[in-house]
Phi, psi and omega in degrees: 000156192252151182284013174266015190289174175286147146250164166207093162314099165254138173297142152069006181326176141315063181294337177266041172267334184226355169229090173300343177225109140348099184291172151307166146090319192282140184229096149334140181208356170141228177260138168219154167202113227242101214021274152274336177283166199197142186183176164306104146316103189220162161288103171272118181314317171318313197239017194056351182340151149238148161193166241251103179279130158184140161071017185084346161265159180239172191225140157273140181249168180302145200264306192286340187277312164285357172253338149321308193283323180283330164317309199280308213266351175292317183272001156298292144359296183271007170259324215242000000 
């Protein structure tokens, strides 16, 4: 999938439907879905990245389209 596709984030989504274990270093942060694909939202703390878990592999998501995104959605959230 390309990474100029849409994300759409949800905070606090299932992530463990696609990631199952917390790594050391990593922060769960919900859902992400980047057009058919769907996976785990995580952080790596070292380097603040976010990216996309699923099925044991992991994909970079575009950095400025996913702190966009996570932003709108967070501030959805805190609205309702």
């Amino acid at each position: 999938m390309s990474n100029l596709a849409k994300l759409t984030i949800t905070p606090g989504g299932p992530w463990r439907l696609y990631q199952h274990a917390v790594i050391p270093g990593w922060e769960m942060l919900g859902t992400v879905q980047r057009g058919d694909e769907i996976g785990a939202l995580a952080r790596i703390k070292a380097t603040g990245n976010l990216v996309m878990m699923r099925a044991g592999i992991v994909s970079t998501l575009n950095q400025r389209k996913a702190a966009a995104a996570l932003a709108a959605a967070e501030s959805t959230d805190a609205g309702t």
